[in-house]
PyMOL commands that place a pseudoatom at each C-alpha (Angstrom):
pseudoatom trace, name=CA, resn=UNK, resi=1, chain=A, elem=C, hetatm=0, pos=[-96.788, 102.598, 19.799]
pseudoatom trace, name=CA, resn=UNK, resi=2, chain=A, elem=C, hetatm=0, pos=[-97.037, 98.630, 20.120]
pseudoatom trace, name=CA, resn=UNK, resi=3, chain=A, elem=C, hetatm=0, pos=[-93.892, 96.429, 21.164]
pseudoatom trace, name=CA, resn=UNK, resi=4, chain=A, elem=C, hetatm=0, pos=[-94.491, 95.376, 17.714]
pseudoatom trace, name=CA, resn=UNK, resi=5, chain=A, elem=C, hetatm=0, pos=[-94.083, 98.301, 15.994]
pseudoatom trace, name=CA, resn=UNK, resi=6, chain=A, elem=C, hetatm=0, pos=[-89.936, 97.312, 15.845]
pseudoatom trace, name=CA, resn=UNK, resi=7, chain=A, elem=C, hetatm=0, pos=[-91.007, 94.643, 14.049]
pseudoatom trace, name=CA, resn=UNK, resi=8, chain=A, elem=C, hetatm=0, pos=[-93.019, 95.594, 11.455]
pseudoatom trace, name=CA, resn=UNK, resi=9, chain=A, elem=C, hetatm=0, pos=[-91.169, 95.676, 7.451]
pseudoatom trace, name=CA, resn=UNK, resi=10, chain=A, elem=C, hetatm=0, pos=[-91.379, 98.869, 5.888]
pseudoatom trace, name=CA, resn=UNK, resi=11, chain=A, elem=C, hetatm=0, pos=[-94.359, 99.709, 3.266]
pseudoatom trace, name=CA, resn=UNK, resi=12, chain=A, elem=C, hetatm=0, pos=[-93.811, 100.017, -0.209]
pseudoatom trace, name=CA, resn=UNK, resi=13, chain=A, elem=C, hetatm=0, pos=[-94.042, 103.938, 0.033]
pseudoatom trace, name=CA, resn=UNK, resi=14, chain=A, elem=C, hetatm=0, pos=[-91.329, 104.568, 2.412]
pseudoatom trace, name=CA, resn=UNK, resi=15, chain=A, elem=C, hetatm=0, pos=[-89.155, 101.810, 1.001]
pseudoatom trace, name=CA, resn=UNK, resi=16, chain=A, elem=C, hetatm=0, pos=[-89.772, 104.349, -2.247]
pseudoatom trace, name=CA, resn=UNK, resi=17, chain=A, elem=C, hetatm=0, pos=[-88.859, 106.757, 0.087]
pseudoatom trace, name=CA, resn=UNK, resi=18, chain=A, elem=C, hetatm=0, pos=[-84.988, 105.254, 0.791]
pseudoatom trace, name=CA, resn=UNK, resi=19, chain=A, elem=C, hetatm=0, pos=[-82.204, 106.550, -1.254]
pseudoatom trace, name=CA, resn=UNK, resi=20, chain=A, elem=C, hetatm=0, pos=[-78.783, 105.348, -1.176]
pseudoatom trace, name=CA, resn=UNK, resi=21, chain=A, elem=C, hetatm=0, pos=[-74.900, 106.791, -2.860]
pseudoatom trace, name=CA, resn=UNK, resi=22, chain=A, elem=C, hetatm=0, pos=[-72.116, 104.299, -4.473]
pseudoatom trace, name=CA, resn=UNK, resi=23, chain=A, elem=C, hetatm=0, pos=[-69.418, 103.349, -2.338]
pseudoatom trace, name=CA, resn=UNK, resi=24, chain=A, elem=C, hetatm=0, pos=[-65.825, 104.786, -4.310]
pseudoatom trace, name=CA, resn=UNK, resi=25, chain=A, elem=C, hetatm=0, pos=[-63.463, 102.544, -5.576]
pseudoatom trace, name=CA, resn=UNK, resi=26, chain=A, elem=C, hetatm=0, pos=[-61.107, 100.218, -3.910]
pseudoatom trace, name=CA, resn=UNK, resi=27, chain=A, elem=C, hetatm=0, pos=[-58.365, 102.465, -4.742]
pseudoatom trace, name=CA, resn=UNK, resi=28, chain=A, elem=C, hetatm=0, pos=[-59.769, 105.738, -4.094]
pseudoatom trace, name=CA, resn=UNK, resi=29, chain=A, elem=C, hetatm=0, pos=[-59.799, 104.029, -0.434]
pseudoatom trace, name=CA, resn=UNK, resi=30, chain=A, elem=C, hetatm=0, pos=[-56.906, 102.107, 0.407]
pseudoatom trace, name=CA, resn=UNK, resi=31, chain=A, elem=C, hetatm=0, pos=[-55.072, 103.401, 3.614]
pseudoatom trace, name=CA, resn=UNK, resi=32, chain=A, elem=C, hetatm=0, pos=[-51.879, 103.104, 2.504]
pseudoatom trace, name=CA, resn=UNK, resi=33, chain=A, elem=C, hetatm=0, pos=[-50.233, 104.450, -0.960]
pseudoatom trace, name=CA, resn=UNK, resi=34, chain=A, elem=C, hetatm=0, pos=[-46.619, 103.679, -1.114]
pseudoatom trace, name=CA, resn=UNK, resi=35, chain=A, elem=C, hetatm=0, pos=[-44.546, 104.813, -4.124]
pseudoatom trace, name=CA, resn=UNK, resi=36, chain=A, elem=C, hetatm=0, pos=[-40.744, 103.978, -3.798]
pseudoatom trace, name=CA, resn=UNK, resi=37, chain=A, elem=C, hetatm=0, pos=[-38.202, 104.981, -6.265]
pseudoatom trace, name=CA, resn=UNK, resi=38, chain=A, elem=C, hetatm=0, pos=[-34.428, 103.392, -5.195]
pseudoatom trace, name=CA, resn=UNK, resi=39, chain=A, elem=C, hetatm=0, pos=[-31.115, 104.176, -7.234]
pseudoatom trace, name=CA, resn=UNK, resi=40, chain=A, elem=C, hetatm=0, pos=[-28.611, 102.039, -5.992]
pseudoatom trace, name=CA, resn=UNK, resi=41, chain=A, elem=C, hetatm=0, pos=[-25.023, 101.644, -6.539]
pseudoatom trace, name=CA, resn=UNK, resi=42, chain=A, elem=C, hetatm=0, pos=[-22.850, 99.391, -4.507]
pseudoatom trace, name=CA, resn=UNK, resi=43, chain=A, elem=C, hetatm=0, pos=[-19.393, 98.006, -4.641]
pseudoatom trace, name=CA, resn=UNK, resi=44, chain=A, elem=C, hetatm=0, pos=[-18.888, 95.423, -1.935]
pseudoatom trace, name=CA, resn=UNK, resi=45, chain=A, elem=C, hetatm=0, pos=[-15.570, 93.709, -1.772]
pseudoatom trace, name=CA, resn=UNK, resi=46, chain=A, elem=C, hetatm=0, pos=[-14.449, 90.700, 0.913]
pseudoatom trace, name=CA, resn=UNK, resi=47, chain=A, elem=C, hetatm=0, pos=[-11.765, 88.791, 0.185]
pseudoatom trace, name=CA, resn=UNK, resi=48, chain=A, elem=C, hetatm=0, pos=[-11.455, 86.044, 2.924]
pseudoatom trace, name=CA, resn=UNK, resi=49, chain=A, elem=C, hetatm=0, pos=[-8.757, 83.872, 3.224]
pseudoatom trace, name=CA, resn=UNK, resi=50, chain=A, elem=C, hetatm=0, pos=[-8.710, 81.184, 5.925]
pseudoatom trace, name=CA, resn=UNK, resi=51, chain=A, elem=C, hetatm=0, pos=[-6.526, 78.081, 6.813]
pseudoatom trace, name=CA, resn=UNK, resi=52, chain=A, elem=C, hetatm=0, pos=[-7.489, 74.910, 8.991]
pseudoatom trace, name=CA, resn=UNK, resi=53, chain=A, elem=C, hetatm=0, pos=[-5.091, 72.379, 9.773]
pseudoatom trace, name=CA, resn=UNK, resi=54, chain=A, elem=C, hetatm=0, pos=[-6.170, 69.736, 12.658]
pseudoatom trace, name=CA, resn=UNK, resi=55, chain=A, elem=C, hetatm=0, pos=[-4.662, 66.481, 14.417]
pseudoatom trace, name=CA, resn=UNK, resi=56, chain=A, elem=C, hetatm=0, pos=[-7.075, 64.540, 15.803]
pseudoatom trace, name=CA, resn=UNK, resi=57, chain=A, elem=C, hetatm=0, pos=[-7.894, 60.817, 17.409]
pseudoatom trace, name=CA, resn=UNK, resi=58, chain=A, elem=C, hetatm=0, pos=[-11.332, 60.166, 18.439]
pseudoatom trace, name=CA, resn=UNK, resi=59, chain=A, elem=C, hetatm=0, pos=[-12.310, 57.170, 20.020]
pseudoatom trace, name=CA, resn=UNK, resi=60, chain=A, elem=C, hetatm=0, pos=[-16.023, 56.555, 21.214]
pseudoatom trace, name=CA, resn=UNK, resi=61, chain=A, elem=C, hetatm=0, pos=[-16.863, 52.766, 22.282]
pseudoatom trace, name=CA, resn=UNK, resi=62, chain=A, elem=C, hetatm=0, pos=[-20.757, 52.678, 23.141]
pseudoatom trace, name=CA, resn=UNK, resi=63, chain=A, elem=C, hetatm=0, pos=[-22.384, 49.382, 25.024]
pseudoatom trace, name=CA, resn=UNK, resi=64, chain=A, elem=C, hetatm=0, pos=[-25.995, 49.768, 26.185]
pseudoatom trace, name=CA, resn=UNK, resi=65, chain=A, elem=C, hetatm=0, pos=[-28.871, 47.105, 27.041]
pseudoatom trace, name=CA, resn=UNK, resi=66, chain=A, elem=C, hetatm=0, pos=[-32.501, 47.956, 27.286]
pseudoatom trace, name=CA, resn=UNK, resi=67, chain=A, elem=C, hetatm=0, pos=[-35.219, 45.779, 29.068]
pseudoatom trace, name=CA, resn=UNK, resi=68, chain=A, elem=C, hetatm=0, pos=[-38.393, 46.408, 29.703]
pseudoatom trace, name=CA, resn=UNK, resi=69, chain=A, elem=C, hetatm=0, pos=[-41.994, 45.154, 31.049]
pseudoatom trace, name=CA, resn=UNK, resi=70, chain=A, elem=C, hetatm=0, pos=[-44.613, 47.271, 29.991]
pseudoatom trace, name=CA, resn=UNK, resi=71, chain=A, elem=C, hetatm=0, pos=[-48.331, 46.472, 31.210]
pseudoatom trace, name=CA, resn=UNK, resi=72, chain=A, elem=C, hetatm=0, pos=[-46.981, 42.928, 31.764]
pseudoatom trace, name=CA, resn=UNK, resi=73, chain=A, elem=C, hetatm=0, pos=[-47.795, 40.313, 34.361]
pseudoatom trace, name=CA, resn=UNK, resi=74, chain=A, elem=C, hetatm=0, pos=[-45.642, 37.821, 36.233]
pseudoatom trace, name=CA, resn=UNK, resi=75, chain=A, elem=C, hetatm=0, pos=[-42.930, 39.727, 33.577]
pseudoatom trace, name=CA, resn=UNK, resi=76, chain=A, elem=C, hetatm=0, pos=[-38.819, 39.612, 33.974]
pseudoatom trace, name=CA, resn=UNK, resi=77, chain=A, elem=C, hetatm=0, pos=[-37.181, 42.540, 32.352]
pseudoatom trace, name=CA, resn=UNK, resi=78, chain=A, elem=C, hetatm=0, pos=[-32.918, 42.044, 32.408]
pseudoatom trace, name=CA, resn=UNK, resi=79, chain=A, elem=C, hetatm=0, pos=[-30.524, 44.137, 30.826]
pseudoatom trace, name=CA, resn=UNK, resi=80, chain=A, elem=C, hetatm=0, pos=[-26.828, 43.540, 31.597]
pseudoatom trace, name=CA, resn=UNK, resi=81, chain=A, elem=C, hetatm=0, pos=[-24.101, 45.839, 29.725]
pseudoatom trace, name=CA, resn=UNK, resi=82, chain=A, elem=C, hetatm=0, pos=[-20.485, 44.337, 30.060]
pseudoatom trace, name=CA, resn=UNK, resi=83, chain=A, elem=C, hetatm=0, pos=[-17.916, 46.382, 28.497]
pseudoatom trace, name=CA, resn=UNK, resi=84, chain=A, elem=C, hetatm=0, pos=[-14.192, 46.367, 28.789]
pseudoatom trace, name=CA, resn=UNK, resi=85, chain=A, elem=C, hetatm=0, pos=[-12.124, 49.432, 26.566]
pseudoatom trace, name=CA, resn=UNK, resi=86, chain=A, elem=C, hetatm=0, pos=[-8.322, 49.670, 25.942]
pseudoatom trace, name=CA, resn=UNK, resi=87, chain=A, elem=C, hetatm=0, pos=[-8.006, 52.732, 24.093]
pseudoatom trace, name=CA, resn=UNK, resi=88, chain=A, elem=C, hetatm=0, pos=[-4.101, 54.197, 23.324]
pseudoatom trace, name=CA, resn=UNK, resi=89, chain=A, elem=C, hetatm=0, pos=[-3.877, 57.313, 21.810]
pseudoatom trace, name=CA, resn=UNK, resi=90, chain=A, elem=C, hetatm=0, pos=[-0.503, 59.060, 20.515]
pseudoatom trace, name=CA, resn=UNK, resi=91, chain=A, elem=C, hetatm=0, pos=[-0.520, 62.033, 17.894]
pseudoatom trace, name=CA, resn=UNK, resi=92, chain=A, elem=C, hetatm=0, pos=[3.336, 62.929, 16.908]
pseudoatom trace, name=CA, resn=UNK, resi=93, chain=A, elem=C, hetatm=0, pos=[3.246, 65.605, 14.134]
pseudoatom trace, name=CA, resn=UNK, resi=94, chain=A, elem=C, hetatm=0, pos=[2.198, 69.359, 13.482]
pseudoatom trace, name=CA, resn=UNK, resi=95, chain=A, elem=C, hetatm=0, pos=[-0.739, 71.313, 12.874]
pseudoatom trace, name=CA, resn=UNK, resi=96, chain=A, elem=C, hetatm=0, pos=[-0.242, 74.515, 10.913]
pseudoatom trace, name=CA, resn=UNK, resi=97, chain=A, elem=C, hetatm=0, pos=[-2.473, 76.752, 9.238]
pseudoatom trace, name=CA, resn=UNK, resi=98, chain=A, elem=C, hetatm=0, pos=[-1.037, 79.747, 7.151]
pseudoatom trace, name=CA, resn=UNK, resi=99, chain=A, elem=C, hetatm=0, pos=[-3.838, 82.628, 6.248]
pseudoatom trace, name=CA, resn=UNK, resi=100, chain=A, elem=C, hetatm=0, pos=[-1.372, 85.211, 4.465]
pseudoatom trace, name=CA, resn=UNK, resi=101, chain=A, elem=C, hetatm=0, pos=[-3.811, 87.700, 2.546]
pseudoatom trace, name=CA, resn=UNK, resi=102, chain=A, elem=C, hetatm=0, pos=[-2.497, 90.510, 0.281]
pseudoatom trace, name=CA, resn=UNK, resi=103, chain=A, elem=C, hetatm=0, pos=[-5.645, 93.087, -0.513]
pseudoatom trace, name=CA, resn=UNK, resi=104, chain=A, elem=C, hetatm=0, pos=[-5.949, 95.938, -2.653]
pseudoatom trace, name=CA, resn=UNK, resi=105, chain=A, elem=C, hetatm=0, pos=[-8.981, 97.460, -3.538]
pseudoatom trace, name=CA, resn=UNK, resi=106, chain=A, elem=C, hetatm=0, pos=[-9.866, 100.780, -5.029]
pseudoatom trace, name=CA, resn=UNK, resi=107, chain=A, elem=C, hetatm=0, pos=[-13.645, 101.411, -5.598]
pseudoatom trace, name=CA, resn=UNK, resi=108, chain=A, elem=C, hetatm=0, pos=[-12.594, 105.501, -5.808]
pseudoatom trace, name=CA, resn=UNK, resi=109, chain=A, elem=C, hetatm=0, pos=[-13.922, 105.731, -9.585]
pseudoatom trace, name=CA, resn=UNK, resi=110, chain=A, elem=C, hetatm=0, pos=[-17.520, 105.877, -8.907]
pseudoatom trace, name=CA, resn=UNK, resi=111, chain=A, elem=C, hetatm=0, pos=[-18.683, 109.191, -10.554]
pseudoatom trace, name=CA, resn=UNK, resi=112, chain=A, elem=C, hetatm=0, pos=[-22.113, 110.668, -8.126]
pseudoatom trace, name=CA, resn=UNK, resi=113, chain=A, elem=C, hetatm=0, pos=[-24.504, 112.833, -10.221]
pseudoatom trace, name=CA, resn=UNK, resi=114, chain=A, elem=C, hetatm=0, pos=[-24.964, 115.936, -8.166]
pseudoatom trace, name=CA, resn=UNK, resi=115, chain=A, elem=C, hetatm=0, pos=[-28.958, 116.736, -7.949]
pseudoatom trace, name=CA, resn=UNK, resi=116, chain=A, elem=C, hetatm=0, pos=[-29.923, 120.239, -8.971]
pseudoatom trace, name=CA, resn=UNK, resi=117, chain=A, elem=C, hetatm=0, pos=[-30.645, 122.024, -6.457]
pseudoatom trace, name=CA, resn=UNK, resi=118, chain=A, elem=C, hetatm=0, pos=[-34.426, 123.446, -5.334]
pseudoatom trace, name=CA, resn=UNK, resi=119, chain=A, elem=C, hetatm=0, pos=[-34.808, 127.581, -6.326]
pseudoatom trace, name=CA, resn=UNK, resi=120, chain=A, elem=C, hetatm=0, pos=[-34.581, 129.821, -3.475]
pseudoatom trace, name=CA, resn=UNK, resi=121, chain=A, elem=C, hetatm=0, pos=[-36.763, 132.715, -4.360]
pseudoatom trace, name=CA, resn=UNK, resi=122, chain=A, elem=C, hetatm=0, pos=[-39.971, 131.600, -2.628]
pseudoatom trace, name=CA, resn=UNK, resi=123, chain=A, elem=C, hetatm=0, pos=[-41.496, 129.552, -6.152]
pseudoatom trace, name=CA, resn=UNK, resi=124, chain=A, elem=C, hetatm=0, pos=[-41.703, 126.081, -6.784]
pseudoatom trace, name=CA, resn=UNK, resi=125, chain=A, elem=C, hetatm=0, pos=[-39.613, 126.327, -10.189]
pseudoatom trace, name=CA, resn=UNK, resi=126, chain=A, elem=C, hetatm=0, pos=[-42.560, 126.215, -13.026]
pseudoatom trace, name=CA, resn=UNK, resi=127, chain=A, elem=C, hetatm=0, pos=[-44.423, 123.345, -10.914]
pseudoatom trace, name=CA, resn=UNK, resi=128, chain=A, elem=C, hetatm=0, pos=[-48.048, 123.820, -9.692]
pseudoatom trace, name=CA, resn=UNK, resi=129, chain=A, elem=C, hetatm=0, pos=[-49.189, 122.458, -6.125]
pseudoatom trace, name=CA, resn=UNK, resi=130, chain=A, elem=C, hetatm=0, pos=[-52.929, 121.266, -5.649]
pseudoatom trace, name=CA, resn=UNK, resi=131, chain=A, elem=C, hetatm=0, pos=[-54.223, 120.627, -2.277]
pseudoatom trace, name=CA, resn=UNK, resi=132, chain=A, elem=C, hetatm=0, pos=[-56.872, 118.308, -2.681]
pseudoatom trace, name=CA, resn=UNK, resi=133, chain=A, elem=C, hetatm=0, pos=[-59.778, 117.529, -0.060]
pseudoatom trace, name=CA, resn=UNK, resi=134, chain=A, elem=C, hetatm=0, pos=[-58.909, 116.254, 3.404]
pseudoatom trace, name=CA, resn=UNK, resi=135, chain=A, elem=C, hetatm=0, pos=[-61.469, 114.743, 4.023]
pseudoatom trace, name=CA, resn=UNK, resi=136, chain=A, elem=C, hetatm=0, pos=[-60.729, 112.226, 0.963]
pseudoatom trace, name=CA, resn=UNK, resi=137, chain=A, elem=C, hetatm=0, pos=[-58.082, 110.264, -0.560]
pseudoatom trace, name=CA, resn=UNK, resi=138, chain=A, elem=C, hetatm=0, pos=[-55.013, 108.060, 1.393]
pseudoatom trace, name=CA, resn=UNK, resi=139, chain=A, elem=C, hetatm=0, pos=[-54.734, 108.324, 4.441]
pseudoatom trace, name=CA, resn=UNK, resi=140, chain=A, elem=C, hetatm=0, pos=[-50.836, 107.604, 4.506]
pseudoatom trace, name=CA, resn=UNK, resi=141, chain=A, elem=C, hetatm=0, pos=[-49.373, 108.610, 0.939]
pseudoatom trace, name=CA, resn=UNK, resi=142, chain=A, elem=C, hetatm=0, pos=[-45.366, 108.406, 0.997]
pseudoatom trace, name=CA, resn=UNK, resi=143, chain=A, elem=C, hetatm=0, pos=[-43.041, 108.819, -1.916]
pseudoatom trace, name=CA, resn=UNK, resi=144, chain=A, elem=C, hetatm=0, pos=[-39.661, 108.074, -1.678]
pseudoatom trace, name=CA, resn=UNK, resi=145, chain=A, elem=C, hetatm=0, pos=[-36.644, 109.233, -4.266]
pseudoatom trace, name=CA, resn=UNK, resi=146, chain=A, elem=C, hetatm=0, pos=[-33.904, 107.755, -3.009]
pseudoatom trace, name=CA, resn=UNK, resi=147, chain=A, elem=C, hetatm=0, pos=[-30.234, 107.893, -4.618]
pseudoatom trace, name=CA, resn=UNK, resi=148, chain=A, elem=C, hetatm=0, pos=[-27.362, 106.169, -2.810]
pseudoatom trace, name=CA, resn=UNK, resi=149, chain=A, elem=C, hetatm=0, pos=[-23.378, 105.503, -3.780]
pseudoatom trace, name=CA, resn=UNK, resi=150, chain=A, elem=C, hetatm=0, pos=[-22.071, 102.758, -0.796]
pseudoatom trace, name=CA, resn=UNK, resi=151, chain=A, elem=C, hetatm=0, pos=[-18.816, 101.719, -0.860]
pseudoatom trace, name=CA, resn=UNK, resi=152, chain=A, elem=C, hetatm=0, pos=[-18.074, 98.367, 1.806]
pseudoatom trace, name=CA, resn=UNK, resi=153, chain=A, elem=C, hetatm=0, pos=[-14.806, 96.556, 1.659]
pseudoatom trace, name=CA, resn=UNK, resi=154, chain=A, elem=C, hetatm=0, pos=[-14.152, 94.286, 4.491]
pseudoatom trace, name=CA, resn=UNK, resi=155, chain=A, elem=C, hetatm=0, pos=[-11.069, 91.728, 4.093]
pseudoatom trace, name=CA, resn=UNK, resi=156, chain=A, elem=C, hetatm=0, pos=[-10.889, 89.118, 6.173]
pseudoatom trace, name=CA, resn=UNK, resi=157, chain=A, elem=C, hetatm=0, pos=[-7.907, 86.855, 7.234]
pseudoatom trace, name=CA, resn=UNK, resi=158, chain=A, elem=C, hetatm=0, pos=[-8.150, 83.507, 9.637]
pseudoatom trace, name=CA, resn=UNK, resi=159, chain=A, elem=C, hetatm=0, pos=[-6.260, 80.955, 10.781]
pseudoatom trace, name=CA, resn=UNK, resi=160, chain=A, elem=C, hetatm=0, pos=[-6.890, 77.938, 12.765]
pseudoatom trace, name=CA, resn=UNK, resi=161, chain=A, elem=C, hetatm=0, pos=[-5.301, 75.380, 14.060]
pseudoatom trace, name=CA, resn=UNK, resi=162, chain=A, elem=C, hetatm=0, pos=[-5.476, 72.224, 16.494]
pseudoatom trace, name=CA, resn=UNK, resi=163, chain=A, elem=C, hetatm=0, pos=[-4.414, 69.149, 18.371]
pseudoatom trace, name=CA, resn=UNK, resi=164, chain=A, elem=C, hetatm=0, pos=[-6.481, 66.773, 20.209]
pseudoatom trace, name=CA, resn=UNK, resi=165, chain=A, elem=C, hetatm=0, pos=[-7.562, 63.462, 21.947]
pseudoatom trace, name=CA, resn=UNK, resi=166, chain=A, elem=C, hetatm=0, pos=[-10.956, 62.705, 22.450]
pseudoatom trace, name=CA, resn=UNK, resi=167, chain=A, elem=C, hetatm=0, pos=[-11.842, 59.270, 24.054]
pseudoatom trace, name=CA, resn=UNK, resi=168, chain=A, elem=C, hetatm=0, pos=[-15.460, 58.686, 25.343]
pseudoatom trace, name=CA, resn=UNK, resi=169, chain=A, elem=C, hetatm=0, pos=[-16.299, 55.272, 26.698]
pseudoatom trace, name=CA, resn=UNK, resi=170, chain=A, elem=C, hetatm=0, pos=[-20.135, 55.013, 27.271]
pseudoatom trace, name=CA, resn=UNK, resi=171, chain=A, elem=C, hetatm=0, pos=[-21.811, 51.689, 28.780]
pseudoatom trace, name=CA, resn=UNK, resi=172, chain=A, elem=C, hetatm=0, pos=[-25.504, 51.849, 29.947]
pseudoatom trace, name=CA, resn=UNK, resi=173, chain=A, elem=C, hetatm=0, pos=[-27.737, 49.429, 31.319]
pseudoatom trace, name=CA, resn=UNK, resi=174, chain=A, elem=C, hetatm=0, pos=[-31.955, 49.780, 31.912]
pseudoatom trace, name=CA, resn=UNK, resi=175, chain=A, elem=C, hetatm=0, pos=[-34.484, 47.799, 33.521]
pseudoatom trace, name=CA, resn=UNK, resi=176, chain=A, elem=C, hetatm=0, pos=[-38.124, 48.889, 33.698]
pseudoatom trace, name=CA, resn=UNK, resi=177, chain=A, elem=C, hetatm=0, pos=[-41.634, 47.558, 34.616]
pseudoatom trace, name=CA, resn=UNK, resi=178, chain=A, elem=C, hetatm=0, pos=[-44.295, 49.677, 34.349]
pseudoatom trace, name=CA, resn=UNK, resi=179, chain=A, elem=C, hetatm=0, pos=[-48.439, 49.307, 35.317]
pseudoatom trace, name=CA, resn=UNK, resi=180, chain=A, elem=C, hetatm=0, pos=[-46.315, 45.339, 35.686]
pseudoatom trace, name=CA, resn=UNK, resi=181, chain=A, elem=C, hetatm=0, pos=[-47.495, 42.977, 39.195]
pseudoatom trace, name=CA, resn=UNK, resi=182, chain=A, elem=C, hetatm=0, pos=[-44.978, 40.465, 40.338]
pseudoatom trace, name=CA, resn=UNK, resi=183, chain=A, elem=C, hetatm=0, pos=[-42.753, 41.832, 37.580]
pseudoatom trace, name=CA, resn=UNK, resi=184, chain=A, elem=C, hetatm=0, pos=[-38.897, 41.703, 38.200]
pseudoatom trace, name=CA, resn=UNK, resi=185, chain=A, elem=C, hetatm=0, pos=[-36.420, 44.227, 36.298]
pseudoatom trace, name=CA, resn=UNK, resi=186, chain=A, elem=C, hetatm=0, pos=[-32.611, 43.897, 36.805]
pseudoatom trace, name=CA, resn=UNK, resi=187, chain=A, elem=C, hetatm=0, pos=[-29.961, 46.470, 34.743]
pseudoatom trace, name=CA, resn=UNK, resi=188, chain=A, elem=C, hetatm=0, pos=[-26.326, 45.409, 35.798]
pseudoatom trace, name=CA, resn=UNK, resi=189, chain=A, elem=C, hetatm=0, pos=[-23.643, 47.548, 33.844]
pseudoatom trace, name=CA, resn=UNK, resi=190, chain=A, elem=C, hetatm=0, pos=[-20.044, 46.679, 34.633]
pseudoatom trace, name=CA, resn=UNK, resi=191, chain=A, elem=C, hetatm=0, pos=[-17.307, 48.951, 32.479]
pseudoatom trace, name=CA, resn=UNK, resi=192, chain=A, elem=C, hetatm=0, pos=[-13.807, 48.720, 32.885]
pseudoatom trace, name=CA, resn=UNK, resi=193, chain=A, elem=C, hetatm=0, pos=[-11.446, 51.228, 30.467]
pseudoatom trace, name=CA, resn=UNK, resi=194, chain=A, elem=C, hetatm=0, pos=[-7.965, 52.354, 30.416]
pseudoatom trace, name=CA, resn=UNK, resi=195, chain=A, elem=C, hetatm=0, pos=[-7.193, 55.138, 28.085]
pseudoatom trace, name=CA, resn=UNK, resi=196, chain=A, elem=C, hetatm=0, pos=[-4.025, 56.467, 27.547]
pseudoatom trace, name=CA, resn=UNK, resi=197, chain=A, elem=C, hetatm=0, pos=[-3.645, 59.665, 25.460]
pseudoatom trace, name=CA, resn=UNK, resi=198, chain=A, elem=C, hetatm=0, pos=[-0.437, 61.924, 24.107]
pseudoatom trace, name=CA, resn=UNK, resi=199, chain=A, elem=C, hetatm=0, pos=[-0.062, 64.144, 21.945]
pseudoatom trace, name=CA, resn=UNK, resi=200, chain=A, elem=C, hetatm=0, pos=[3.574, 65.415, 20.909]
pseudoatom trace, name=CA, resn=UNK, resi=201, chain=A, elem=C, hetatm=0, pos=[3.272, 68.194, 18.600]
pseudoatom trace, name=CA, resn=UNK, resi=202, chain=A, elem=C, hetatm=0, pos=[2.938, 71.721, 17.790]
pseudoatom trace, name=CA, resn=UNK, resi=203, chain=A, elem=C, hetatm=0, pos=[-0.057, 73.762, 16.984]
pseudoatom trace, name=CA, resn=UNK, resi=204, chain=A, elem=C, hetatm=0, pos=[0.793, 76.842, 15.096]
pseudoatom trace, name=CA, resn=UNK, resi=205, chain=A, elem=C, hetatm=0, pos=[-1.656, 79.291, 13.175]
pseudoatom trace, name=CA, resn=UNK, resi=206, chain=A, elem=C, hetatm=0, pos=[-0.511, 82.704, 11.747]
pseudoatom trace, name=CA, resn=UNK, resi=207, chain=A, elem=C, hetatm=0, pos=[-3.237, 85.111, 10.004]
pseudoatom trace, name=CA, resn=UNK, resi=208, chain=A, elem=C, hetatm=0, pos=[-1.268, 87.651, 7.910]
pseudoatom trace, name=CA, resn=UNK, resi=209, chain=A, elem=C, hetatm=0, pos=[-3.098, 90.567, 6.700]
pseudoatom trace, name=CA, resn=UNK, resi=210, chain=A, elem=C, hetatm=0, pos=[-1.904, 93.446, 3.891]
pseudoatom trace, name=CA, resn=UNK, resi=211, chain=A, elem=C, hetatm=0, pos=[-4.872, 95.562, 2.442]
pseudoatom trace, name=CA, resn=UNK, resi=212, chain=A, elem=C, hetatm=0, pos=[-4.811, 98.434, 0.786]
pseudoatom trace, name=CA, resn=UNK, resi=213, chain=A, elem=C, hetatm=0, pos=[-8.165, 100.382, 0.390]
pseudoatom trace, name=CA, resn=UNK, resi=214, chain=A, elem=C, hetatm=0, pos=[-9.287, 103.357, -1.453]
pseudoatom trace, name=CA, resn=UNK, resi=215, chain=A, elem=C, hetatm=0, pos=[-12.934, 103.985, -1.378]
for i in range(1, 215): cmd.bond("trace and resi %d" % i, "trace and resi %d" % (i + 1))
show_as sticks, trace
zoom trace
């Protein structure tokens, strides 16, 4: 045999010669046959009851200055932030949040068929089982029969309450040269605050809670 005997196409007599079968169906096939059947009944019940009361002073003053030199030459970049804050906070009062929740639920008058159940002297009650080929068909076949009575109750009672003083005085200053020669950046940032916060009052929250449940 030649090296070029690999290479040579087939003649007309043994290409006669081929045969060839039909692939089966997509569906005769697939890997996976999935055949669900779901009988669902479901009472869900949340009440929810919640309260929020809140006092609140909020005081945020911002200064900020930005310079910059960026690929610049002989540049100046200045950035100077001057801020002065007087901030006088006083809260004189009450907070109260009242969650009373009175429940009653009954979801007892769901009525559950009760399945027949299988025979117990060896036969298969009238039905007829084929076993089929192994070799062919799904390779995963699952059927599901699924019949399910759920019952969820979940009541829920909050409360919340809350006092407060928030006082954030923020001053900022930047100066930047960058890839810059003979460049000159300066940030100065000078604050000066005085913050005085009270608070006189009372925070109260109460979460009362009655349920009655009958599942």
């Amino acid at each position: 045999m030649s090296p070029n005997d690999d290479l040579r196409p087939l003649s007309p007599e043994e290409l006669a010669a081929e045969s060839g079968a039909a692939l089966p169906d997509k569906e005769v096939i697939s890997l996976l046959d999935l055949n669900a059947d779901l009988d669902l009944a479901i009472d869900a019940a949340a009440p929810i009851d919640l309260a929020v009361a809140a006092n609140a002073n909020v005081a945020a003053p911002i200064d900020a200055a930005v310079g910059a030199n960026v690929l610049s030459v002989d540049s100046s970049a200045q950035a100077l932030a001057d801020q002065g804050v007087l901030i006088d906070q006083g809260i004189t009062g009450e907070a109260v949040a009242n969650a009373p929740q009175d429940s009653t639920i009954d979801q007892s008058g769901d009525v559950t068929d009760t399945p027949e159940p299988a025979p117990v002297d060896g036969t298969t009650g009238g039905a007829t089982e084929t076993v089929g080929d192994p070799l062919s068909g799904d390779l995963l076949d699952i059927d599901i029969d699924l019949a399910a009575d759920v019952d969820l109750a979940a009541p829920i009672a909050g409360a919340v309450a809350a006092n407060a003083n928030v006082a954030a005085p923020i001053d900022a200053a930047v100066a930047a040269n960058v890839g810059s020669i003979g460049s000159e950046a300066t940030a100065v940032a000078q604050q000066d605050a005085i913050i005085t916060q009270d608070i006189t009052a009372d925070a109260t929250a109460t979460a009362d809670q009655q349920s009655q449940i009958t599942q």
